[in-house]
N, C-alpha and C positions, 0 to 999 in steps of 0.2 A: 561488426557494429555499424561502421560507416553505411553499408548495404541496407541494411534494415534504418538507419537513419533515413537514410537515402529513397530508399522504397515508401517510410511513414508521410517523409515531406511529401513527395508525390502522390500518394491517397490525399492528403489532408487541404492539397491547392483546391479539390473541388467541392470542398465540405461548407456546405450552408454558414451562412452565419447565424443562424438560430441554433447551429448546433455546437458554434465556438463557442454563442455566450451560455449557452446548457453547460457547457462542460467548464466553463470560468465558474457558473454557482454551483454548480458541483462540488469544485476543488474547495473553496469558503464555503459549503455545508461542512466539508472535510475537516474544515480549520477549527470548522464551530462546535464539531465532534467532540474535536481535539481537547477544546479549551480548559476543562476541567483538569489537564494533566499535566504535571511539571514541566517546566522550561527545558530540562534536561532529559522527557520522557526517549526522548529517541537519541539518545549521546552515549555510547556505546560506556560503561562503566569503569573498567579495565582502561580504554587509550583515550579515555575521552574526546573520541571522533563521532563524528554523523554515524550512525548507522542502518548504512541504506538498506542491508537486505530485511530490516527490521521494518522502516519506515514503507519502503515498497509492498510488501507483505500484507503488512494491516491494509494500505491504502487499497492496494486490490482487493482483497477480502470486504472490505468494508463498506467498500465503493458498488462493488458487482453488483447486489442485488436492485439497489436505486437503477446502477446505467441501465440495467435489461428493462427496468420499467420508467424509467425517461422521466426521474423523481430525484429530490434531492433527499439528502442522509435527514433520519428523524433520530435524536437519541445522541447520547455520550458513549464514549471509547472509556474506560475505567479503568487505572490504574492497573487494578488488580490482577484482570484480564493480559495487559499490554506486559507485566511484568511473568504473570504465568508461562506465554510466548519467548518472553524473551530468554526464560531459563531452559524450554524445553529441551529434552535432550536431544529427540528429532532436527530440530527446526535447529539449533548452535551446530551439531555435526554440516546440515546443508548451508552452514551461514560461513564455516570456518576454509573449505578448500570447493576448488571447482566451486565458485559461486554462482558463474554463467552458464556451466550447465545444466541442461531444461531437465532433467531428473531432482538438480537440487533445488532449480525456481521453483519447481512444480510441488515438492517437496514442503518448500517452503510458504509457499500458498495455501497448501492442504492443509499444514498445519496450522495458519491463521487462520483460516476457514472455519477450522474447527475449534479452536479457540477463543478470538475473538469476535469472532462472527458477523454478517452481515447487520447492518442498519437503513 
């Protein structure tokens, strides 16, 4: 983790600033996705913790198609959606061991992907 922190910082010293503040109304399109969905959408049920492999997942999946096209999110994240993911049986197996591993990131991406889908 340090290494790939380490490696991110060092790509991102020579990143434009049009392209820090692209990626700041990204994340607030992200929020504004969000908005229609409980306080508690991403608070794991069971230990009531953050649930990052939950929160990371949509935000990739959801994010992706805007970043490739240099556009902010159009559209809501829906409940329904975010709750359908959250029970999958795929996507709980890759959330529960080996989190870090890129079989079950990847796992768990694909399954947002397909899920809740880009906006």
């Amino acid at each position: 983790m340090v290494k790939f922190l380490n490696q991110f910082s060092k790509k991102c010293k020579n990143q434009a600033e049009d392209q820090n503040i692209y990626l700041g109304d990204l994340f607030v399109s992200f929020l504004e996705a969000c908005s229609d969905l409980s306080d508690d959408a991403f608070i794991n049920k069971k230990n009531k913790r953050f649930n990052i492999a939950l929160y990371e997942a949509v935000f990739a999946a959801v994010c992706e198609t805007a970043f490739a096209e240099i556009r902010l999110l159009v559209g809501k994240i829906t409940a329904e959606r975010l709750r359908e993911l959250e029970s999958d049986e795929e996507f709980v197996k890759a959330a529960l061991e080996g989190t870090t591993r890129t079989t079950n990131v990847q796992l768990r991406l694909n399954r947002a992907r397909a899920i809740v889908a880009a906006l």
